[in-house]
N, C-alpha and C positions, 0 to 999 in steps of 0.2 A: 723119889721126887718126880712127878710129872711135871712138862712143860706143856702149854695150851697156845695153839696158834690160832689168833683171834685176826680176823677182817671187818674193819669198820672203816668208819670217813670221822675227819677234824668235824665239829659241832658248828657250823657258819654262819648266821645267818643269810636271808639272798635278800638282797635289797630290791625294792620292786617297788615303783610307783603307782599310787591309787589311781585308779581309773574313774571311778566313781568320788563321790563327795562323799558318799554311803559306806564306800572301801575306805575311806582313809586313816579306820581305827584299826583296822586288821591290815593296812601295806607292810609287807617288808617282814612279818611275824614269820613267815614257815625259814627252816634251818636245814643242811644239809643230812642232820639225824631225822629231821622228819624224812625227807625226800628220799634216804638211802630206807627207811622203815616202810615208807608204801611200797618202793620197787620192791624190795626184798620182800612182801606180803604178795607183790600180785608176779612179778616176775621172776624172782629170787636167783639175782645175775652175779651176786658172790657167791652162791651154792652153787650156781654152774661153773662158774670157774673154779672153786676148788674140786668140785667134779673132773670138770674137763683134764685140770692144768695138775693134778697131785703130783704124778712123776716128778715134772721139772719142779714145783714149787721145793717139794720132799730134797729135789736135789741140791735146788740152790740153797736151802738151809744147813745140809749138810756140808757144801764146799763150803760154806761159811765157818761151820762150827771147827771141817777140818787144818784151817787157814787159821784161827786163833790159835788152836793147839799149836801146830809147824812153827808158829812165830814164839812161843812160852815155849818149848823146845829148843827151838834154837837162842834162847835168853834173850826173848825181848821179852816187856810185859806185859803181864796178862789182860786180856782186854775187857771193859766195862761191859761192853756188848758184844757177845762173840757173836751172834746172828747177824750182828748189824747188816753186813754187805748184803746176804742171803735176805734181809728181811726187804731192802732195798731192791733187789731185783724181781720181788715177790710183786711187789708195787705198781713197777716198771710192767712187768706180763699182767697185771688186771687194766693197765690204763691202756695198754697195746692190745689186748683182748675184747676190748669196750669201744676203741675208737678205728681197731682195724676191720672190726664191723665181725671178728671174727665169732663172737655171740649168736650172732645173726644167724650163723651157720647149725647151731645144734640141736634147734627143734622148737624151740622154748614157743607154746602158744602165743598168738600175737606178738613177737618179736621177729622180721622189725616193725617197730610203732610206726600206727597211721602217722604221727605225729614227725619221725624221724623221716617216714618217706614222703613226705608231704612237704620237707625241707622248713619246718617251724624253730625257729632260731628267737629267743628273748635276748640274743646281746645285740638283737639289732632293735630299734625304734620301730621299725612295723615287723614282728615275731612271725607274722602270719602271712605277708606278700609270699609272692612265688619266688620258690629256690629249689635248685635240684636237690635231692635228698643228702642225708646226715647218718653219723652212724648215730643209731638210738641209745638214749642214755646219754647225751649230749648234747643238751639244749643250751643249758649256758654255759659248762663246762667245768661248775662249782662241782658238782658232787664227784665225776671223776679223778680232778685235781683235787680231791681233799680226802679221796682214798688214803688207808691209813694200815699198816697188817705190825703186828705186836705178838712178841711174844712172853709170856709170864707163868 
């Protein structure tokens, strides 16, 4: 039996207002699977993180797996998800990896984005006034927050 540790994001859409009378048939259409499928085409910031991060990630799967057994050993029952906690803190290190800017630091071409140092924010009304920077990969905060890691 092989298990497969898979990184994706929930499927979202982003809600977005036409700017145009000409946009209004296309507002609100792109989804967090598109947005996680371009970055991962031009920046590909989940392969750096399980790049970067395999130790711990590898770890915390394993305290996971070994924390189901301990508990079915000592007779409690066996659990639906023994990765659960492990897949959970797997989670927790790509949203802390992404917003502690800590990406930034590995080399990746063009990260961080003009766009992230340029302080461009969409959860505000003007996205593009001036603001001190951001960590990149968090413009409105959808695709981080709907990070997803599974295991099957």
């Amino acid at each position: 039996m092989s298990l497969t540790l898979h990184l994706g994001v929930v499927d979202l859409p982003y809600s977005a207002r036409a700017r145009t009378k000409a946009a209004a048939g296309r507002a609100g259409t792109k989804t967090t699977g598109d947005v996680a499928g371009w970055l991962e085409d031009r920046y590909h910031p989940m392969e750096v993180f399980w790049n970067e991060k395999t130790e711990e990630i590898v770890g915390d799967l394993e305290d996971a797996l070994q924390g189901s057994i301990e508990t079915m050993l000592m007779g409690g029952p066996p659990s639906l998800a023994p990765f659960g906690s492990g897949i959970s803190k797997v989670e927790d290190r790509f949203r802390a990896f992404i917003t502690s800017k800590d990406i930034e630091k590995v080399g990746i071409p063009g990260v961080p984005t003009q766009a992230a140092l340029r302080g461009v924010s969409h959860r505000f009304k003007r996205p593009y006034a001036r603001r001190s920077a951001r960590p990149s990969f968090v413009d409105t905060g959808l695709y981080v927050a709907s990070f997803k890691a599974w295991i099957d």
